[in-house]
Phi, psi and omega in degrees: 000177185293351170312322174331308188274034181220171187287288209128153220237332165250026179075036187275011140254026171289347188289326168301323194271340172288307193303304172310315182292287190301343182286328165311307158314330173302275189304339166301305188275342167273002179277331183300291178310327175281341184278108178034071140286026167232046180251135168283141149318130196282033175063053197286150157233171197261181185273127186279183209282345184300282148339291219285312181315313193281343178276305225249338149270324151003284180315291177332287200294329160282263224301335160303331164282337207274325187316340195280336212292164156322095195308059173302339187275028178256177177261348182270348176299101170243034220270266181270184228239042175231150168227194161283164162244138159299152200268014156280323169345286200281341191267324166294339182283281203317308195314294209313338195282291234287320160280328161058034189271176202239112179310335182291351187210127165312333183264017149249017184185056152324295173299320211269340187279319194293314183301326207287307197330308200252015159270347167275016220238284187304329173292305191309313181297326187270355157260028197107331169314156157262102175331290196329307180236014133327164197191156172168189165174188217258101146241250164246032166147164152349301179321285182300317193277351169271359170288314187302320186295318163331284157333305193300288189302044144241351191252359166278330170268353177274305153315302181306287176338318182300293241283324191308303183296342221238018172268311198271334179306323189274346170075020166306321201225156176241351241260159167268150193298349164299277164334298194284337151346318203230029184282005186111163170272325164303312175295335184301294164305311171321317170300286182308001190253295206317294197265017197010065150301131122303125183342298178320326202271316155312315200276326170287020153249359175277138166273017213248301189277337172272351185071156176308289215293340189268358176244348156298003198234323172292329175283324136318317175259325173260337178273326188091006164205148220287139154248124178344113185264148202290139178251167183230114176274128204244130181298150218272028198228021219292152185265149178328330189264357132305340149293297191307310151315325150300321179264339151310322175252019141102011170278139191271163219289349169312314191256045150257091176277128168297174176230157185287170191228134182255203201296352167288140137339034216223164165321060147024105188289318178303340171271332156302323159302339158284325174292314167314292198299306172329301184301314168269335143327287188294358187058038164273143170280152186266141160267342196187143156238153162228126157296156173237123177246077200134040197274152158003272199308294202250346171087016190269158192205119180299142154334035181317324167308293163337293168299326167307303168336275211296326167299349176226016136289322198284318177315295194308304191241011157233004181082341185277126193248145170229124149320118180220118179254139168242125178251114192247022166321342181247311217269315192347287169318351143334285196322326198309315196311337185234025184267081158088035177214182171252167177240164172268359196280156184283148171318301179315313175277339152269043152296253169010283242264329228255332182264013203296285204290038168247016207239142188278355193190127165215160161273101197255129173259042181341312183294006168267258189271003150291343174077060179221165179300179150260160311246145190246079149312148150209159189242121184231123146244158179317324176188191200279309194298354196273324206249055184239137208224140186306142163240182204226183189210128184221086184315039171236009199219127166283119151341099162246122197275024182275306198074012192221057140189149199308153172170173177321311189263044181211343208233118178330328186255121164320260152310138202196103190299130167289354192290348184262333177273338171271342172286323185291328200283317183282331169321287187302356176261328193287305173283079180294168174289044186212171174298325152288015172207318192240313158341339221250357191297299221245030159262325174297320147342321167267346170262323180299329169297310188304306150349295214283283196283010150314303203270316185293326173275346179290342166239018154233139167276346194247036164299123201220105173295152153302141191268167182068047185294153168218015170208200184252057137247127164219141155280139168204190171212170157255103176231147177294149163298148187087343213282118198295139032123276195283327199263005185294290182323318195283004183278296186319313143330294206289341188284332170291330178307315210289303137356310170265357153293335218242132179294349202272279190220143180247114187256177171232183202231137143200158164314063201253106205292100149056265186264014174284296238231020179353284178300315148306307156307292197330297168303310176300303170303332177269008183269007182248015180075008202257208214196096196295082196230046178223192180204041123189174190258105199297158120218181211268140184247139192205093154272113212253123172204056165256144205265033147282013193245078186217352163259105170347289182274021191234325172279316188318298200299347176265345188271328188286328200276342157315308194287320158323295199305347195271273186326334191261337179235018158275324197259017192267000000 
């Protein structure tokens, strides 16, 4: 089975992963020796031994720190949203480092560029994209590629906006600014053709290019009215790196609107339809709306379909275009389950998951369910206009003035390491990106969860899940009936502690506040008769995505003896 292609949670491939290894080493070094062989040696001597002693205690003295580190690679790991990596992974990560090019220039990464291309080629393809005319690239996480979605959607709402001001400043239009914000690239090009506006004449009207305070003083003084600061629509659960996007791009963090979550923990459409209308009541432009496909806490995957619906009812029947980004860092790699298979995933979710390319932008986490090293993010859009971006400039660099493929001037990170684009490329060839390869992990994960809570509900009576499981996390707590809210939580607290004393398995915790998960809690606290009275809901968080789980009998006897241990330190 695909276990093969892992080290093993006790090194039970190593004669394969030694093997592999020394073939890397062959070729890293004869590739060295054939590269300008007439060349004299710069007079390299080997280390003497007094060196080679002072190395080899070091090393010692490093693995000894690394040995404290956290056993993720174990099957007993059930904590966070990491396992092991495979070893086409590790050896496509490790080979790049042996090259060390630098993704920002072309004249240093002839190879590391074509791999980034065509492992983003392969991302693209399993969530759908059409390769041929996709866009992306590689970044050091999550984070960064929802800063990249970010980027994008401010310079696309920045063109409309400009174009909008510099229409109502000439009495072109009467139309509201809300409207012209989102009127499209067809309309756009159209205007700009009709009234031959020029960049330049766009760029004194931009906020991109004028700063906050000198294009508030224009708008104020020529339009005659404040300028609409752009909102961002967010799940009422919203991730981190979105406040953090407000303060980076210079928007305040006041204008990250949640949008509500209903008792599943997912988007709400309607209220997402309130928020649209809300925005245009006040004539603010949305700059973004976002989906989630996989979130942080529970692992729950917003209605993209849905949400796909209504942006293109609003497109289809008002002319209003939204940027709609899905950040799908942990569940992407979903899609492998049903690319030429059946998936274990709930109907809703591959709808949901089936719709990432219809989404204007999306965030991808190989290092989480791809099984690659950290770290490796990635930002995939439909085609080069989506992914164009303002441009900059550096005479120390050649310039590509296409502007619709990655490079220093496309990408938030300069510098930008190949290692994540050499792991996804060999992973993905050896492991394909379908229900017969890599699908085949993380459908086993999902039988394993359902498996988990199975096993969990047949032996507790007082067991309360988060409702909507849609991937392989699952949450729950333990409550007495009637028992309030807070003191349900400090039992709970205690069981997680105990847990993190115990040498045997390691879960997580997490926090679902109130006034986030409103309607969820509500629900949850009421199948136990209790009484909300905290102002959030503690529970044991269990990401089961370890890629040990395909022997039957070896996982039962570890999810029963998890379940001892849950009981023992439930009734202590």
């Amino acid at each position: 089975m695909h276990e093969s292609l892992f080290l093993g949670p006790h090194g039970e491939n190593a004669d394969f992963f030694r093997q592999i290894w020394g073939e890397l080493l062959h070729r890293t070094l004869q590739h060295r020796s054939e590269t300008f062989p007439g060349d004299s040696s710069p007079g390299i001597t080997p280390p003497d031994s007094e060196r080679i002693r002072l190395v080899e205690r070091e090393i010692a003295n490093f693995f000894e720190i690394l040995q404290q580190e956290v056993p993720t690679f174990s099957n007993r790991y059930l904590g966070h949203m990491i396992s092991d990596v495979s070893i086409p992974a590790l050896i496509g990560n490790a080979a790049v480092l042996f090259c060390n090019p630098n993704l920002a220039s072309k004249e240093v990464a002839s190879a590391g560029l074509k791999l980034e291309m065509q492992a983003i080629n392969e991302l693209a393809r399993m969530i759908g994209l059409e390769p041929a005319s996709a866009r992306g690239h590689f970044t050091s996480g999550g984070t960064v590629a929802n800063f990249e979605a970010f980027w994008r959607a401010r310079f696309r709402l920045d063109h409309w906006l400009s174009m909008g001001a510099w229409l109502l400043e000439k009495g072109h239009t009467s139309e509201g600014i809300f409207a012209l914000a989102h009127q499209g690239w067809d309309s756009f090009y159209r205007r700009s053709q009709r009234f031959s506006v020029d960049t330049a004449e766009l760029a004194e009207r931009s906020y991109v290019v004028q700063g906050p305070w000198d294009i508030a003083s224009y708008y104020r003084e020529t339009l005659r009215f404040d300028f609409p600061q752009p909102v961002v629509l967010v799940p009422g659960n919203k991730h981190y790196s979105w406040p953090k996007s407000a303060n980076i791009f210079g928007i305040s963090e006041k204008a990250i609107w949640p949008t509500a979550l209903d008792r599943f923990g997912r988007v709400c459409i309607a209220s997402l339809r309130k928020n649209i209308e809300k925005a245009r009541q006040q004539q603010r432009p949305i700059l973004m709306n976002v989906s989630v496909a996989g979130t942080t806490e529970l692992g729950t995957v917003d209605a993209v379909d849905a949400a796909c619906d209504l942006f293109d009812e609003y497109r289809r029947q008002e002319n209003i275009d939204i940027w709609h980004h899905v950040d799908a860092a942990y569940g992407g790699y979903f899609c492998s389950t049903f690319r030429g298979g059946s998936s274990l995933l709930p109907e809703r979710a591959i709808a949901a998951f089936g719709a990432l390319a219809r989404a204007d932008s999306v965030t991808l986490d190989p290092h989480k369910l791809g099984f690659v090293p950290y770290a490796c993010g990635a930002f995939l859009v439909r085609d080069a206009q989506a992914y164009s971006v303002s441009q900059v400039s550096a005479p120390y660099l050649i310039e590509d003035k296409k502007n619709d493929h990655p490079g220093w001037s496309t990408t938030l990170e300069g510098s930008r390491s190949a290692t994540g684009a050499g792991a996804v490329w060999l992973s993905s060839r050896v492991l394909p990106l379908d229900a017969s390869g890599h699908g085949a992990i993380l459908n086993q994960t999902l039988a394993t969860t359902q498996q988990l809570a199975d096993k969990l509900q047949r032996s507790f009576d007082n067991i309360y899940f988060t409702p909507g499981r849609d991937t392989n996390i699952l949450c729950y707590t333990l409550a007495h009936t009637g028992a309030s809210l807070r003191e349900t939580n400090r039992r709970t607290g205690v069981i997680i502690d105990r847990f993190a004393g115990s040498p045997h398995f390691a879960i997580s915790r997490t926090a679902l506040g109130v006034k986030s998960y409103t309607a969820m809690v509500d629900d949850v606290v009421g199948q136990w008769r209790g009484v909300v009275d905290d102002d959030h809901l503690l529970v044991i968080r269990m990401v089961v995505m370890s890629p040990y789980l395909g022997d039957a009998a070896t996982t039962d006897a570890l999810l029963d003896e998890f379940v001892a241990e849950l009981r023992s330190f439930a009734l202590q």
